[in-house]
PASEBA-1860 file (N, C-alpha, C; in nm, 3 decimals):
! residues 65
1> XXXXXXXX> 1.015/6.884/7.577/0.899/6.808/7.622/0.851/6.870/7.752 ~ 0.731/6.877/7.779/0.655/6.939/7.900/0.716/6.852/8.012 ~ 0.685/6.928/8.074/0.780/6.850/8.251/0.692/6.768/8.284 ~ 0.549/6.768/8.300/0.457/6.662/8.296/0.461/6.599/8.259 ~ 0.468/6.587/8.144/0.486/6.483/8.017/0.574/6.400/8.041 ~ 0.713/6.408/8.100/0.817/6.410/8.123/0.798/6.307/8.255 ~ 0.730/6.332/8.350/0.689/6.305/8.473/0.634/6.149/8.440 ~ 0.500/6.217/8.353/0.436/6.064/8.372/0.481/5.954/8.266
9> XXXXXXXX> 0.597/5.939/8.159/0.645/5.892/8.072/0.736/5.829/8.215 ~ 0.733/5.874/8.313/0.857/5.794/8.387/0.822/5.714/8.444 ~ 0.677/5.707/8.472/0.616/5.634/8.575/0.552/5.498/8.492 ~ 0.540/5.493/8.383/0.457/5.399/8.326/0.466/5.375/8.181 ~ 0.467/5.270/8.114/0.487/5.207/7.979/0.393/5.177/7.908 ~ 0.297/5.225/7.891/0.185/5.200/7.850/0.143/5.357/7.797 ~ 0.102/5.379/7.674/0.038/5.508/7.612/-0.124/5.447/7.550 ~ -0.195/5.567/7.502/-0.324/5.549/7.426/-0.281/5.662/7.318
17> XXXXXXXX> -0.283/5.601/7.210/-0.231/5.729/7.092/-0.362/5.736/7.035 ~ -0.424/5.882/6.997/-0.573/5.856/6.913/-0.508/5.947/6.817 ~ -0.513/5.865/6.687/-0.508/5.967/6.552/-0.619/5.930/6.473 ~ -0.570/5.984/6.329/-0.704/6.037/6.270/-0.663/5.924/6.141 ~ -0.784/5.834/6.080/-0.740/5.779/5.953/-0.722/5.859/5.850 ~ -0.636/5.783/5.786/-0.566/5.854/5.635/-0.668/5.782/5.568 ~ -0.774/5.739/5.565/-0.879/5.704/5.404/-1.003/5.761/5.486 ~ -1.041/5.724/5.603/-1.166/5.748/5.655/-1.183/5.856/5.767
25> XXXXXXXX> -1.067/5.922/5.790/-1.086/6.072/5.817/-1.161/6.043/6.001 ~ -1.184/5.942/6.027/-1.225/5.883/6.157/-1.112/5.878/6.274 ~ -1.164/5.884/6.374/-1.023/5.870/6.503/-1.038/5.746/6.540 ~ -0.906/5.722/6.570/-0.847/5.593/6.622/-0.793/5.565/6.733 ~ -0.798/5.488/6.838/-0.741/5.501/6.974/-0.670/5.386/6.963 ~ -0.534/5.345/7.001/-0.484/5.204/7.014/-0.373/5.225/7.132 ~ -0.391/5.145/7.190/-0.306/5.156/7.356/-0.164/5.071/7.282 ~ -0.066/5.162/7.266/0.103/5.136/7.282/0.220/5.105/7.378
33> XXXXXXXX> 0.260/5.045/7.361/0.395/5.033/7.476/0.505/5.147/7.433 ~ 0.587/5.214/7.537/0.659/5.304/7.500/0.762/5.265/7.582 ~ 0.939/5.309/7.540/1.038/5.357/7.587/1.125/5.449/7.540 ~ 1.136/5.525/7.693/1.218/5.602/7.625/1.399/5.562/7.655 ~ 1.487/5.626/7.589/1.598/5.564/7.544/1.700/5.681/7.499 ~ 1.801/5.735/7.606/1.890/5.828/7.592/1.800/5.946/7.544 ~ 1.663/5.999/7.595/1.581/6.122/7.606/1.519/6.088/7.468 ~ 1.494/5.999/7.382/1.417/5.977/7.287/1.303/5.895/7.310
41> XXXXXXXX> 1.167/5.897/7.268/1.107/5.814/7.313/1.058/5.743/7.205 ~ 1.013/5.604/7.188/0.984/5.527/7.090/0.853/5.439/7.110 ~ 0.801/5.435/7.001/0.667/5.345/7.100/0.659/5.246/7.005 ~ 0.596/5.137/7.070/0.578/4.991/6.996/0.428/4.964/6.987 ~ 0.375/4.829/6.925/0.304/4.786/6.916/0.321/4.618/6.880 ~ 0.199/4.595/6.933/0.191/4.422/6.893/0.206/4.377/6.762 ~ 0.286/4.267/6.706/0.305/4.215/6.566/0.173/4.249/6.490 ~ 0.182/4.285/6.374/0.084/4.269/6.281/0.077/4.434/6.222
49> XXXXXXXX> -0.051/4.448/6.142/-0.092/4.576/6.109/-0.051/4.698/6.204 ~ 0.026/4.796/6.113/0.055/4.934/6.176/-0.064/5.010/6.111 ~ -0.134/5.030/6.156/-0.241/5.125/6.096/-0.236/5.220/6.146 ~ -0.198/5.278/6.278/-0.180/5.376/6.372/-0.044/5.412/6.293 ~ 0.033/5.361/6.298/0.165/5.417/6.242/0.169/5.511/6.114 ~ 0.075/5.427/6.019/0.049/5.453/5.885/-0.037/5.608/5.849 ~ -0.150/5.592/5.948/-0.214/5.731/5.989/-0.178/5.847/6.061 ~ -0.027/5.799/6.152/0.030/5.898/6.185/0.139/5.986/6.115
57> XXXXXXXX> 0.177/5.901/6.002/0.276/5.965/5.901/0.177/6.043/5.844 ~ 0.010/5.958/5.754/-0.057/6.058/5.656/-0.082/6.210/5.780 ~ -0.070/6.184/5.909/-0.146/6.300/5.967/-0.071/6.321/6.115 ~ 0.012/6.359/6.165/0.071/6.396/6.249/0.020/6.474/6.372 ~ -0.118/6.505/6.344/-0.195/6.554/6.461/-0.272/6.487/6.516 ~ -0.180/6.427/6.688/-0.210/6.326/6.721/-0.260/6.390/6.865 ~ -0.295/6.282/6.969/-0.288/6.297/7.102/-0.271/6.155/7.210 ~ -0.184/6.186/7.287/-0.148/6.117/7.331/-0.209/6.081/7.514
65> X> -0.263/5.981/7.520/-0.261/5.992/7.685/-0.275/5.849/7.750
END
């Protein structure tokens, strides 16, 4: 992981993941909670619909900030 990356994952719990839909080919922005956990990092979201999740399996080219 970039040392930056690295940097600001330390400072704050809060991400914006934008991926791309798996039916409508459109970008998606949804602000996540993250921790990381013995150098792994994991991110959450509020109960309900993973749609971000779902579009990140069909499509893995994401960005994060």
């Amino acid at each position: 992981m970039d040392q930056g990356v690295q940097q600001a994952l330390a400072h704050d719990t809060l991400i914006d993941i934008t991926t791309t839909g798996r039916k409508t080919g459109r970008q998606y922005r949804k602000e996540l909670a993250f921790h990381v956990t013995d150098g792994r990092l994991y991110l959450t979201g509020r109960p309900g619909r993973r749609g971000w999740y779902a579009n990140l399996l069909a499509n893995p080219d994401s960005s994060f900030t």
